[in-house]
N, C-alpha and C positions, 0 to 999 in steps of 0.2 A: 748253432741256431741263435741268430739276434732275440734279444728281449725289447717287446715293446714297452713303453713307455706310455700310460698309463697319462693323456692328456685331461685337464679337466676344464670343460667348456662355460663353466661358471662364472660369470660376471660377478658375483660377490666376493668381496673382499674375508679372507682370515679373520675370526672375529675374537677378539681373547676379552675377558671380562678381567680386571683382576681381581683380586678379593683383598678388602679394605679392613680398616679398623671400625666395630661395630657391627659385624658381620654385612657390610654392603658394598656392593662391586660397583668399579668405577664406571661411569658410562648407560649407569642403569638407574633409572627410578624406583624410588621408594613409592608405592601406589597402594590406594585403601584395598582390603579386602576384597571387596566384592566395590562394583563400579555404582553409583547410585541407579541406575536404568536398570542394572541386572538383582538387587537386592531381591529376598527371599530366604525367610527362615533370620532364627534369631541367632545371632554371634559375637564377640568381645573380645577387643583386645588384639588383632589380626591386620597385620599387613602383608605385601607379597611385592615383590621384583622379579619381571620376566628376565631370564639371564639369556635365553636362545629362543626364539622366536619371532620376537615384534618389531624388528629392524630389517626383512628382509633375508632373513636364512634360508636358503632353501633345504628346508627340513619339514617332514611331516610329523614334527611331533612339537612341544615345547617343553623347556628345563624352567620351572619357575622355582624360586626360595618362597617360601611361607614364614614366616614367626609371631608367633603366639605367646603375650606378656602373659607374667604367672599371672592363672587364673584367669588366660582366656581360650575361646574355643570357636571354634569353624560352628556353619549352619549342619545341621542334619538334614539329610540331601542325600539323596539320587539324580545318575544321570545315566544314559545307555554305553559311556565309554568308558575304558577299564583305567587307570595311574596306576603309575609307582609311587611309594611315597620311601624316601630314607629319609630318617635323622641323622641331622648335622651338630645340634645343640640340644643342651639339656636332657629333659626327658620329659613323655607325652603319655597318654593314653588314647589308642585310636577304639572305635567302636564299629566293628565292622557285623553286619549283618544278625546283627542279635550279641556279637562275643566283644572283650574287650581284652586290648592287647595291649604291652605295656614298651614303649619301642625307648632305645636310649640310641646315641649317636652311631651312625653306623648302620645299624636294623633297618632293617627292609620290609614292606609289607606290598605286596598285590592286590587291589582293590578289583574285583572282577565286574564287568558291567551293570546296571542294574541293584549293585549290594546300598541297601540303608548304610551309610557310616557319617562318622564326625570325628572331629580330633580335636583332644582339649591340652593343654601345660598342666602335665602334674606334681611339676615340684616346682622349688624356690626363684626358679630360674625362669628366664624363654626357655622357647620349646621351639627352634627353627628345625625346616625340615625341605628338602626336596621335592618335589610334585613333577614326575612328567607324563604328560597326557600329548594325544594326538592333537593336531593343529588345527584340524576341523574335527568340529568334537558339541554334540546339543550342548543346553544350558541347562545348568540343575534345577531342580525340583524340590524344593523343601518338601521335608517328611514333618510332619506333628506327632511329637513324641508320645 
């Protein structure tokens, strides 16, 4: 019995980021936080690089990097879509749903839809981390603490 061959009809090119000195991949923007049109809820210290998404991937999800300088933190926010978040650097403290969890590189946590959360740097260092959510996905909601 022949095995098929498994064609793919996708016009998009392979797309490789590679990962640079200063935790930033080549080919991708260094971008604020939160966009000026989308701000909401108070946060420090927080940049982000889409690594899969914003070029045209046909993917329904996005892979973004986050980092967080010591002693900064994400808004406190809700949104109706669920992320992954792993640590890549340092170490953080995320706050999910009333509890606080303490993630070092590597760690994974599940943010299920709807959950209050925020993530802060809690030691000496960044605090980078992975963020992947769906492609079409509402906008967050600040919570007031």
């Amino acid at each position: 019995m022949a095995v098929r061959k498994r064609v793919s009809r996708s016009r998009t090119p392979p797309v490789v980021r590679r990962f640079g000195p200063s935790f930033r991949w080549n080919g991708v923007e260094l971008e604020p936080y939160k966009l000026a049109a989308h701000r909401g809820g108070e946060f420090r210290g927080a940049s982000r690089q889409v690594l899969i998404g914003n070029l045209g991937e046909q993917v329904q999800f996005h892979v973004r990097y986050f980092e967080l300088e010591a002693g900064g933190f994400t808004s406190l926010e809700r949104h109706h879509h669920a992320h992954v978040v792993i640590g890549l650097r340092g170490r953080g403290r995320v706050q999910v749903a009333g509890r606080k969890f303490e993630l070092r590189p590597m760690d994974t946590i599940y943010i299920a839809p709807d959950q209050v959360h925020q993530l802060r740097a809690s030691g000496a260092e960044p605090f980078g981390f992975f963020c992947i959510v769906d492609a079409k996905r509402d906008r967050p909601r600040p919570v007031r603490p």
